[in-house]
C-alpha positions as CSV (number, residue, x, y, z in Angstrom):
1,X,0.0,0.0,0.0
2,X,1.4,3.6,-1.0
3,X,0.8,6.4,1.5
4,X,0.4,9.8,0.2
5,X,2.1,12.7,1.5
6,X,-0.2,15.3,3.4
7,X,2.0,18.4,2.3
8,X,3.4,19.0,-1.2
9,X,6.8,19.8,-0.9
10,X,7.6,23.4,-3.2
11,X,10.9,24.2,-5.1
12,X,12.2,27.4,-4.2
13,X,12.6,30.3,-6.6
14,X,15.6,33.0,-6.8
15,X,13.2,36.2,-7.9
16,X,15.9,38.0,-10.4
17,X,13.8,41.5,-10.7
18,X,14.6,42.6,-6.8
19,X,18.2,41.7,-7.7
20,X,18.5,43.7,-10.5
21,X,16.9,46.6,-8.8
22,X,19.6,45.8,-6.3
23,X,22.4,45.4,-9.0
24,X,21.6,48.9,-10.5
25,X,21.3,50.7,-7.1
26,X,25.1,49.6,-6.2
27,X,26.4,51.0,-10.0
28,X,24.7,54.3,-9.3
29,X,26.3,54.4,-5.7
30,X,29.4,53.1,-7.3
31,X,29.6,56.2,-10.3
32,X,28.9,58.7,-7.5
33,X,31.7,57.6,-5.1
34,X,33.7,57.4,-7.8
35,X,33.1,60.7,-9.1
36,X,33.7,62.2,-5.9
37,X,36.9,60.7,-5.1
38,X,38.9,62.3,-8.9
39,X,40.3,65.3,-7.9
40,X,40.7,67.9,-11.4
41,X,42.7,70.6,-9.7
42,X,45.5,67.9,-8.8
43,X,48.3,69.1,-11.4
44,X,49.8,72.0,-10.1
45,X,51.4,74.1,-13.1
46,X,53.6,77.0,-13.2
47,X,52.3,79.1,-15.5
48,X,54.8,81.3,-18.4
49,X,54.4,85.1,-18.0
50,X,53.5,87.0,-20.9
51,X,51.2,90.1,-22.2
52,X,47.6,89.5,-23.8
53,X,44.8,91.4,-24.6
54,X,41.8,90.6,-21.9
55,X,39.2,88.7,-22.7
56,X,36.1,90.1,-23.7
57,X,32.9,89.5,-21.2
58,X,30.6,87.9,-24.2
59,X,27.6,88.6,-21.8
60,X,25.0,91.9,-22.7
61,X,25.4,94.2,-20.9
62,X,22.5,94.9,-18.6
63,X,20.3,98.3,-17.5
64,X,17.4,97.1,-14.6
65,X,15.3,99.8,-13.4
66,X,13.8,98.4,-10.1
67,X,10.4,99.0,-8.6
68,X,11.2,102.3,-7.0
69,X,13.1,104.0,-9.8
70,X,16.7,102.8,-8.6
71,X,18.7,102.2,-12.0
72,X,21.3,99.6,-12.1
73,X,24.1,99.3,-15.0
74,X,25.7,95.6,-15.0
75,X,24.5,95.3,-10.9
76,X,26.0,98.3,-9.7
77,X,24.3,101.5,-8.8
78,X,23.5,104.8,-10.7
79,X,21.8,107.5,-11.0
80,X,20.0,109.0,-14.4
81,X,23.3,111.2,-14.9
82,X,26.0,108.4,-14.6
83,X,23.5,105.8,-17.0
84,X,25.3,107.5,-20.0
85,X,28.9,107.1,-18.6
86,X,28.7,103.4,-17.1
87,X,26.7,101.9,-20.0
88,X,29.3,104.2,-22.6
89,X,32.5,102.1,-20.3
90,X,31.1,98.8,-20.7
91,X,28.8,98.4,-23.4
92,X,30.2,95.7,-26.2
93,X,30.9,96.9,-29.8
94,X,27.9,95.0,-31.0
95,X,25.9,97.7,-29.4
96,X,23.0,95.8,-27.6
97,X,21.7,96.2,-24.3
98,X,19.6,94.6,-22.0
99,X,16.6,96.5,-20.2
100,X,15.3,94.3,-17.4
101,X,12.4,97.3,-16.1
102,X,10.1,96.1,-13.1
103,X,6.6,95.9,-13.8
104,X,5.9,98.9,-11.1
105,X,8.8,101.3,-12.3
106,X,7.2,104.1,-14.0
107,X,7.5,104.6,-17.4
108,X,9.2,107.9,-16.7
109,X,12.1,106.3,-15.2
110,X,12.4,103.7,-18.0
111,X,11.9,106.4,-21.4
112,X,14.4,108.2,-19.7
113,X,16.8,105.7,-18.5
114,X,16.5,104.0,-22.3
115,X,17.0,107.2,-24.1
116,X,20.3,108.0,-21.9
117,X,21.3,104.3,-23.2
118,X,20.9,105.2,-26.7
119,X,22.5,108.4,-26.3
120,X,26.0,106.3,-24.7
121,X,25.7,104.6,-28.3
122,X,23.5,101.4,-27.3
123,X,22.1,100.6,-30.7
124,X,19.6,97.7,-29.6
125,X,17.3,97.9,-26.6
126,X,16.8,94.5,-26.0
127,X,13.0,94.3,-22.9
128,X,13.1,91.6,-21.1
129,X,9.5,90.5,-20.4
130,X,7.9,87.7,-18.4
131,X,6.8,84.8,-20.8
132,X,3.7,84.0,-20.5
């Protein structure tokens, strides 16, 4: 006479997907150790003296008019007088300048702000807006 067995007995299964889940989060702690542990500024190198022309700030240059009619030439602080001077000193030879204007500054301030800028030889007013 055969006796069956009460219980079944299972196989067990190795589940891959949590492993590769595991895999993957070991490479990306891996790359980031790594990455912080190169140092770029390691050569030290004595540089050769020598004359050149400096470089040339590629960025606009840039006239903001804030909310209470304050005018600022490339961040630093004018008045409606000196607008002519600084923007004449460091406008590029392409001629275009920024106007970043506050939505409260009164148009006053900006017409007459602008019109100094074109009179230090700004050829294009470039307005910054808000997009929308």
């Amino acid at each position: 006479m055969k006796l069956r067995r009460a219980r079944r007995s299972r196989r067990g299964r190795i589940e891959i997907i949590p492993m590769i889940d595991v895999m993957f989060f070991l490479l990306a702690s891996y790359l980031l150790a790594s990455l912080t542990m190169q140092r770029l500024d390691s050569l030290s190198i004595a540089l050769p003296d020598g004359k050149a022309a400096p470089l040339v700030d590629t960025r606009p240059l840039t006239l903001s008019i804030e909310k209470d009619d304050h005018l600022l030439v490339a961040g630093q602080a004018v008045t409606l007088a000196q607008v002519a001077a600084a923007v004449q000193a460091k406008l590029h030879p392409d001629g275009k300048l920024i106007v970043a204007a506050d939505d409260k500054a009164t148009q006053g301030a900006v017409t007459r702000a602008m019109l100094e800028a074109r009179r230090a030889g700004a050829r294009e007013l470039l307005i910054v807006i808000r997009h929308e």
